[in-house]
C-alpha positions, 0 to 999 in steps of 0.5 A, spaced: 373 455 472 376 459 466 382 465 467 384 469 462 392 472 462 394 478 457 402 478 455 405 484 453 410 480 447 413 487 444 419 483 442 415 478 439 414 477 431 407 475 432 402 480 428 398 481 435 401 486 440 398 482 446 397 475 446 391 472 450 393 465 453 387 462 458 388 457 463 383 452 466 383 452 473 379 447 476 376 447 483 378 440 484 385 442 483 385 447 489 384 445 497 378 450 499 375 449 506 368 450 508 366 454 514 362 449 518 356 452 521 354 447 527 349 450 532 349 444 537 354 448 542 349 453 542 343 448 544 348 445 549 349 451 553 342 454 553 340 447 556 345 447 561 343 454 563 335 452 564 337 446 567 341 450 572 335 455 573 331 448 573 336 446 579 336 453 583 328 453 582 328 447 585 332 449 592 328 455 593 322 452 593 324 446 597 326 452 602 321 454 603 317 448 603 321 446 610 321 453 613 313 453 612 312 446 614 317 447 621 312 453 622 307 448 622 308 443 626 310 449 631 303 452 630 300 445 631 305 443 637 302 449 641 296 449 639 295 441 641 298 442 648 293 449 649 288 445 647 290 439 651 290 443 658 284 448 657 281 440 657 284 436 662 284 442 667 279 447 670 276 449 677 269 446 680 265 448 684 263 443 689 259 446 694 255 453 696 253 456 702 249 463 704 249 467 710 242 470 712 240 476 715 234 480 716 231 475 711 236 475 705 243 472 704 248 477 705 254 473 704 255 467 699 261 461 701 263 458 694 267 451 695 272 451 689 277 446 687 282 444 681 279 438 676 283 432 677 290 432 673 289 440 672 296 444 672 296 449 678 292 455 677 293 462 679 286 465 683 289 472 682 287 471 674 280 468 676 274 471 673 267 470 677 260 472 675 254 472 678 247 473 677 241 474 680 236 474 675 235 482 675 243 483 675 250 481 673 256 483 677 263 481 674 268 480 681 276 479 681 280 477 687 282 482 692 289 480 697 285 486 702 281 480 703 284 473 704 285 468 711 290 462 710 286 459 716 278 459 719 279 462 725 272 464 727 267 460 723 266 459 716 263 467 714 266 470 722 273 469 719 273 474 714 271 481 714 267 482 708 264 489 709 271 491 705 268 486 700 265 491 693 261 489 688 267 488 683 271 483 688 271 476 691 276 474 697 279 467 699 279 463 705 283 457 705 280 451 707 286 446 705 293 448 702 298 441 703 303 444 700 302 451 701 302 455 695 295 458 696 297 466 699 294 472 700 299 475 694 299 470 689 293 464 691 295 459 687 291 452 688 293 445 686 291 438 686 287 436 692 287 443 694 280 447 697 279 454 699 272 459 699 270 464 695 267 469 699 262 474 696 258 480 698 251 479 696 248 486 699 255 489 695 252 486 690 245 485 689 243 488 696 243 482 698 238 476 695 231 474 697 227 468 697 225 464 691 231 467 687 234 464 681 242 465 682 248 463 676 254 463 676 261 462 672 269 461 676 273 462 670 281 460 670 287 463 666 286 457 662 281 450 663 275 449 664 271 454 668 266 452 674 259 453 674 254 456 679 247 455 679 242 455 685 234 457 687 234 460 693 229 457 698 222 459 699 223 460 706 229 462 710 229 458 717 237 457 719 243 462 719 247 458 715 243 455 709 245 450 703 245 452 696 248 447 691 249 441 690 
């Protein structure tokens, strides 16, 4: 690198007001520094910051993982434990009896118990349907119409003219423990008690040679079934349905 330096020599006997002297600067001669451009933080950080959100990611979904599969297993641990007592319990019908009079059955004596290892279960919730073949009647638990004892045989005990189309009574025919009563009639193992039905209420009564279903559906279980067909001929009071 070459500098040229003008000298004012006014004193001077040279011919030439200035003199040019010119020097020589070479670059090896003088330190200069080189700015470094190293962009190697740069990619650090933006790693490090993708790894972070990496991380963040991670954790909110394995949240929600575990929050989705506690839910789950609440849902199956109910779901099994419904499943398991609709099926391991219920109410069955053992026995069916009918009062006849004129000609026709007036009153239906339906024996009902709990299947063996049920849960107790509450007949106020009970649903019975009954048919005919002609007609279908729906009929819940009415407490107006309830005796804890047989006192006057087995259709003399209860007054089932009270008895409409829509209801049931219940007359307890064994109750160990004592849970079966007229405000909550709760039935359990070993226990027995009647579903006393109106038929004239409901079918005006129900004649010979008569197809008759039926369903008992407990608040939870399996339901009990009813299904008979009256006989040709009516030639006792009392007369036997099903089994």
């Amino acid at each position: 690198m070459l500098f040229c330096v003008s000298v004012l020599c006014g004193g001077s006997t040279s011919s030439h007001p200035c003199e040019h002297i010119g020097y020589e600067v070479r670059e090896s001669s003088m330190p200069f520094k080189k700015i470094k451009t190293d962009f190697n933080a740069d990619i650090g950080i933006g790693t490090l910051i993708i790894f972070i959100a990496m991380i963040m990611i991670a954790g909110i979904t394995a949240s929600v993982m575990i929050q989705t599969m506690s839910s789950l297993q609440q849902q199956a641990v109910k779901t099994s434990e419904n499943t398991l007592r609709d099926i391991s319990g219920g109410l069955k019908v053992t026995y069916v009896s009918g009062y006849v009079q004129n000609s026709t059955i007036t009153q239906l004596a339906i024996f009902v118990s709990t299947t063996v290892a049920s849960d107790d279960i509450d007949l106020t919730y009970g649903i019975l349907s009954l048919s005919d073949s002609a007609k279908k009647v729906i009929l819940n638990y009415s407490s107006a119409c309830f005796n804890h004892t047989i006192s006057n045989g087995l259709f003399g005990t209860l007054n089932t003219s009270s008895l409409t189309s829509s209801q049931y009574g219940i007359l307890v025919i064994r109750d160990i423990d004592g849970s079966c009563n007229a405000t909550k009639p709760v039935i359990d193992d070993e226990d027995i008690v009647v579903l006393v039905v109106n038929t004239t209420a409901c079918f005006s009564g129900i004649g010979t040679r008569t197809d008759v279903t039926g369903e008992l559906y407990p608040e939870h279980g399996m339901h009990g079934i009813i299904g008979f067909t009256t006989p040709s001929v009516f030639v006792n009071t009392i007369v036997d349905l099903q089994p």
